[in-house]
Backbone as CSV, one residue per row, in Angstrom:
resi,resn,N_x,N_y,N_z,CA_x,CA_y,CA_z,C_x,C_y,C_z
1,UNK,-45.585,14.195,65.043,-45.139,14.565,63.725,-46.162,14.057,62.701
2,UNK,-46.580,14.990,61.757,-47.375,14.456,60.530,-46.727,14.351,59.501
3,UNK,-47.307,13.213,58.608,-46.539,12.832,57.268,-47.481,13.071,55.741
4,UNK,-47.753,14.243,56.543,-48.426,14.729,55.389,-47.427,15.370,54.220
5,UNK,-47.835,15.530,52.732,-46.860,16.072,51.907,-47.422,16.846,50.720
6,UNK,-47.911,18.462,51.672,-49.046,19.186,50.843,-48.418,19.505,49.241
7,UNK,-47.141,19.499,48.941,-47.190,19.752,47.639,-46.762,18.880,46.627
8,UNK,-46.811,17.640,47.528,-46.530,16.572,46.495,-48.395,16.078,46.078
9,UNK,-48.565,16.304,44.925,-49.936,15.951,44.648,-50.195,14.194,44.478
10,UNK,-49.001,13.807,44.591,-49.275,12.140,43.989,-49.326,11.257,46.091
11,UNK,-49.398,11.901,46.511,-49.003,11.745,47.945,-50.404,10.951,48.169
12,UNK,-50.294,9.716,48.937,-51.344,8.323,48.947,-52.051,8.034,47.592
13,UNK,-51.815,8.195,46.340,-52.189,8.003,45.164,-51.579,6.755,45.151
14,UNK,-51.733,5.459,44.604,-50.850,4.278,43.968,-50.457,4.485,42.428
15,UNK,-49.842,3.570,41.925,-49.494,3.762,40.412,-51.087,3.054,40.077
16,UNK,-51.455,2.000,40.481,-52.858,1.285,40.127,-53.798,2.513,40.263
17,UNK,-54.270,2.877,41.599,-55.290,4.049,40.829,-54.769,4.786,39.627
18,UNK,-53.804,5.517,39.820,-53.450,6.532,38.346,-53.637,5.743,37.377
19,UNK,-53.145,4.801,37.005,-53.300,3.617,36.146,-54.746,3.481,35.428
20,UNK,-55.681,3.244,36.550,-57.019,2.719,36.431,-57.989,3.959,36.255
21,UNK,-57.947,5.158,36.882,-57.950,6.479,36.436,-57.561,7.116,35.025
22,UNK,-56.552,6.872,34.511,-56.245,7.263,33.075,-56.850,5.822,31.891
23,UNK,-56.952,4.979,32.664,-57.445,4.292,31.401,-59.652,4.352,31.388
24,UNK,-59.505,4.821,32.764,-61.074,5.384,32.590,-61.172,6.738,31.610
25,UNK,-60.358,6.827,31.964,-60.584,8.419,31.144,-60.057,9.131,30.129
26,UNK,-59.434,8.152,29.199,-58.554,8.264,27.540,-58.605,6.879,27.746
27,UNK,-58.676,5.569,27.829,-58.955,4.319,27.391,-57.853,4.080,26.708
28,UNK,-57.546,2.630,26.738,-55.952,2.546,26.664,-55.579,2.460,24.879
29,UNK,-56.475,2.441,24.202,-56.068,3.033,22.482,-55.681,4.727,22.907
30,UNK,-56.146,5.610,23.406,-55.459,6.833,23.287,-54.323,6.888,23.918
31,UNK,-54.562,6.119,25.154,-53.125,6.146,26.406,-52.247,6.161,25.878
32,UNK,-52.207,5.024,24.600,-50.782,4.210,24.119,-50.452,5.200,22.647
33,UNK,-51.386,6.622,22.363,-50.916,7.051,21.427,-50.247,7.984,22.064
34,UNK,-50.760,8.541,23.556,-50.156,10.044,24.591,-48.782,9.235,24.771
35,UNK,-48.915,7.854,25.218,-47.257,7.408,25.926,-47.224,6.406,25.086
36,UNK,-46.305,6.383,24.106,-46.182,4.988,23.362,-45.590,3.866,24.086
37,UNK,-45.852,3.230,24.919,-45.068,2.205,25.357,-45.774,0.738,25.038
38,UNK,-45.182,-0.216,24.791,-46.181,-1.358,23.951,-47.120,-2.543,25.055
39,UNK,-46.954,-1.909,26.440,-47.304,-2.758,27.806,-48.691,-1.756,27.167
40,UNK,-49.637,-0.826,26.678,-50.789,0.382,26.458,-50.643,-0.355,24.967
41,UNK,-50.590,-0.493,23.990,-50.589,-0.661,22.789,-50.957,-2.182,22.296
42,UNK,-50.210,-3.312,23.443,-49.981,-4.452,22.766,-50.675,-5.128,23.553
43,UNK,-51.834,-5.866,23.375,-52.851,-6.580,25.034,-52.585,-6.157,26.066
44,UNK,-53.180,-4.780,25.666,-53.606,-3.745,27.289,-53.763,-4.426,28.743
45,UNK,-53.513,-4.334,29.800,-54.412,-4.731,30.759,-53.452,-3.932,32.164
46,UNK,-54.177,-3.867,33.053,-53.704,-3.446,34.474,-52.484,-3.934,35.003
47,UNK,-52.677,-5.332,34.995,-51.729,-5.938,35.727,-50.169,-5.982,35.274
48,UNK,-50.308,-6.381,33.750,-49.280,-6.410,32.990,-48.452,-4.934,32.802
49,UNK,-49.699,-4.050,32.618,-48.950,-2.895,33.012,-48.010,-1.984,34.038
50,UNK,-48.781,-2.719,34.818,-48.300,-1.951,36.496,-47.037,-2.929,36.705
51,UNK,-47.018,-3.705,36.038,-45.527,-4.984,35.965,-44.418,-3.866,35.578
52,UNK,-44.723,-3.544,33.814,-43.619,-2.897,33.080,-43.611,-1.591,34.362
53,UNK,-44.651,-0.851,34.609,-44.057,0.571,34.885,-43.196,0.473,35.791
54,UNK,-43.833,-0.269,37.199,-43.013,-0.040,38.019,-41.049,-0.801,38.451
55,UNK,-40.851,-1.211,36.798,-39.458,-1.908,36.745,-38.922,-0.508,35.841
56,UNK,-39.626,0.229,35.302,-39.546,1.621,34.153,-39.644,2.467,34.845
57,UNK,-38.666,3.293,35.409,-39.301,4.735,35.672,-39.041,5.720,35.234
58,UNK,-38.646,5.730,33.909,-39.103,6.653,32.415,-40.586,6.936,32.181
59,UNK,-40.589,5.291,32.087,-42.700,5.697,31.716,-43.020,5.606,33.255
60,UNK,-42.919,5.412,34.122,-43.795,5.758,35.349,-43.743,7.410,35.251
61,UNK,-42.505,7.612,35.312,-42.807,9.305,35.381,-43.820,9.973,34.085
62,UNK,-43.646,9.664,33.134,-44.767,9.797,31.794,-45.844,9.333,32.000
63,UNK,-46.250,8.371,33.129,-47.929,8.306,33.620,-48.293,9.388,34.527
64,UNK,-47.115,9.663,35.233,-47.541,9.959,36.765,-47.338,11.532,35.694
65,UNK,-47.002,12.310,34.684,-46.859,12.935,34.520,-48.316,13.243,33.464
66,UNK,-48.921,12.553,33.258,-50.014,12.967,32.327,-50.985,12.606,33.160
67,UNK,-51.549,12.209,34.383,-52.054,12.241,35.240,-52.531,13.419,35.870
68,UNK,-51.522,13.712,36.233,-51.240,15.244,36.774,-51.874,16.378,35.782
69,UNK,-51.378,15.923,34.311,-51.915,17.115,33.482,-53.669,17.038,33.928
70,UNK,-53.890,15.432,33.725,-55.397,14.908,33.374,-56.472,15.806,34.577
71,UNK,-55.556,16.153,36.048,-56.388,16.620,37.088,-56.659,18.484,36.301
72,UNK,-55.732,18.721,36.258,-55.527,19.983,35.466,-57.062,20.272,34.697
73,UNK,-57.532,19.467,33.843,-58.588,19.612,32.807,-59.832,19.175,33.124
């Protein structure tokens, strides 16, 4: 049996890459204007972030959801 999951696009992605991926690529002053949440706004950083999201999964889905747009473009 394979555990592959062709139409889930986030499938072996972590929240840390997406994370570290969107802040390469809108830097976390724009991040925190796309998703206002104050973990992007208020002394940015990885760790602290990936704290709030993954206890949030309002804004996890609002990362994992502008992510997705971000492959799009």
């Amino acid at each position: 049996m394979t555990d592959t999951q062709p139409n889930n696009m986030l499938h072996g992605v972590t929240l840390e890459m997406i994370l570290t991926r969107l802040v390469e690529h809108y830097g976390w002053e724009e991040l925190g204007r796309s998703i206002n949440i104050k973990c992007f706004n208020h002394e940015p950083g990885i760790k602290s972030s990936l704290k709030f999201l993954r206890k949030t999964p309002w804004a996890r889905a609002k990362v994992e959801a502008l992510y997705l747009r971000s492959l799009g473009s």
